[in-house]
N, C-alpha and C positions, 0 to 999 in steps of 0.2 A: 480687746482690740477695737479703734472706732477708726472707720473710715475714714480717708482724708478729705475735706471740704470743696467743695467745685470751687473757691477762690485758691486753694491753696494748690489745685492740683493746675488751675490757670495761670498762677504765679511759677511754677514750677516748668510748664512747657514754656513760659515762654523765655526762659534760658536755656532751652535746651537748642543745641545746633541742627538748623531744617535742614540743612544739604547734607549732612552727616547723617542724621534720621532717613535724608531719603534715600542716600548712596547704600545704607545699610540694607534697610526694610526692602528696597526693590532690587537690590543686589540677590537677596538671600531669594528674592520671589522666584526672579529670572532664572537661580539655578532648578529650582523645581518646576518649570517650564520648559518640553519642548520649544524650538523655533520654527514649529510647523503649522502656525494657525496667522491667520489675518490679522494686521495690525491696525488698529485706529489710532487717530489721534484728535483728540478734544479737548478744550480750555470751559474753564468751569470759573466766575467769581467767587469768592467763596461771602456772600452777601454781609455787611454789617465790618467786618473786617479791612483793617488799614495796617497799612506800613506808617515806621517813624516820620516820612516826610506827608504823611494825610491821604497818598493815594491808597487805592481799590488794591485788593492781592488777590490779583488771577495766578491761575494754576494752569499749566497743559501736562495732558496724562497722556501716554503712551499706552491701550487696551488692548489686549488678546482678544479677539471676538469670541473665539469657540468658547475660550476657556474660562472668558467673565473677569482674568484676571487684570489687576493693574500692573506693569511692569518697569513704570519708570515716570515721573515728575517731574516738573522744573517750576517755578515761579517765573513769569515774563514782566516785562516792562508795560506793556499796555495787554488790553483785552484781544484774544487773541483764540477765538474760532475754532471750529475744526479745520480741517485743510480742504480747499474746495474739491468736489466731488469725493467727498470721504464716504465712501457708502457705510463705514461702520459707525456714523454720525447717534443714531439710533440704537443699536446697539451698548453706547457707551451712556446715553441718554434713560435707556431703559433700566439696565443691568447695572450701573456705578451713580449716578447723580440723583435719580429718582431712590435709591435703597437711603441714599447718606441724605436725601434731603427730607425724606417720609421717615424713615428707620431710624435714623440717628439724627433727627431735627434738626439739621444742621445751622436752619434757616431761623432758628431759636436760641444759637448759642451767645454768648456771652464773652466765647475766648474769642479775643478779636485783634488782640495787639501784638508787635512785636513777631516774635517766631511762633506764635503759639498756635496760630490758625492752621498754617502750613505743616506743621508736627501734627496737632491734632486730624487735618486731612489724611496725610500718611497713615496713621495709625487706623483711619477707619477703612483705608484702602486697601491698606495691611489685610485685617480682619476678616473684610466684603471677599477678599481674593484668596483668604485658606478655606474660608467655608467653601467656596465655589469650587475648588482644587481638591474638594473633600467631596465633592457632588451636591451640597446641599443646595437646592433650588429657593427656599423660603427662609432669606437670613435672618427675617425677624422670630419664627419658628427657633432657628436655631439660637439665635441668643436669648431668648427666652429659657432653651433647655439648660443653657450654661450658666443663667442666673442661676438656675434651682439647684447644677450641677456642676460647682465652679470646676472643681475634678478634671472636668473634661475637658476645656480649655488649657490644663496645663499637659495633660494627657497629648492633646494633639500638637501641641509645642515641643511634646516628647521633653518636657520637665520634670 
């Protein structure tokens, strides 16, 4: 078995449908989420990344504070904030954009075109929000373990 190549797995998201990925992935999050914690809300660019007509692709995510989780995305039209006076501004900063930008380098990636940034966002959002929802406080700890233990990642997918 040999792994798939980062061009080919970049070629691969970026036919893949982001609104469908997102409707899915934070569909499925929401149900394992009480509606009992504080919500934020925060736009993130995802640096280096453009759409077909040349512009920037911001992101605004929808964060459960308590629970670290992400529960919902959209791609907007222009750059686009937290909402004023969002006290979970930090929060979202801390616990979601610093993991994917330290943790998963995001700010080093190479998928940039097409649907592939906003699929690949999802998916680490995905990720960042089961381990959280699992209790793990140190996601890099934890994919670490899951490298040595792929097991477990299918384990907690209950695969």
């Amino acid at each position: 078995y040999e792994y798939p190549s980062e061009p080919t797995i970049r070629r691969f998201l970026q036919g893949v449908d982001a609104e469908a990925t997102d409707t899915a992935v934070y569909g499925w999050l929401q149900t394992l989420c009480g509606k009992d914690d504080v919500l934020a809300i925060d736009g993130k660019t995802l640096k280096g990344a453009r759409q077909q007509d040349g512009h920037t692709i911001h992101l605004l995510s929808a964060f459960l504070q308590q629970k670290g989780v992400v529960i919902a995305q959209c791609a907007v039209d222009h750059k686009t904030n937290e909402i004023p006076l969002n006290r979970g501004h930090w929060s979202i900063e801390n616990s979601l954009h610093y993991v994917r930008d330290v943790t998963f380098r995001e700010y080093h990636s190479t998928i940039r075109t097409s649907n592939a940034p906003q699929v690949f966002a999802t998916l680490k959002n995905g990720i960042i929000s089961i381990l959280r929802l699992l209790g793990k406080t140190t996601i890099t700890k934890s994919l670490r373990t899951m490298s040595y233990k792929p097991h477990l990642a299918l384990k907690i997918l209950r695969l």
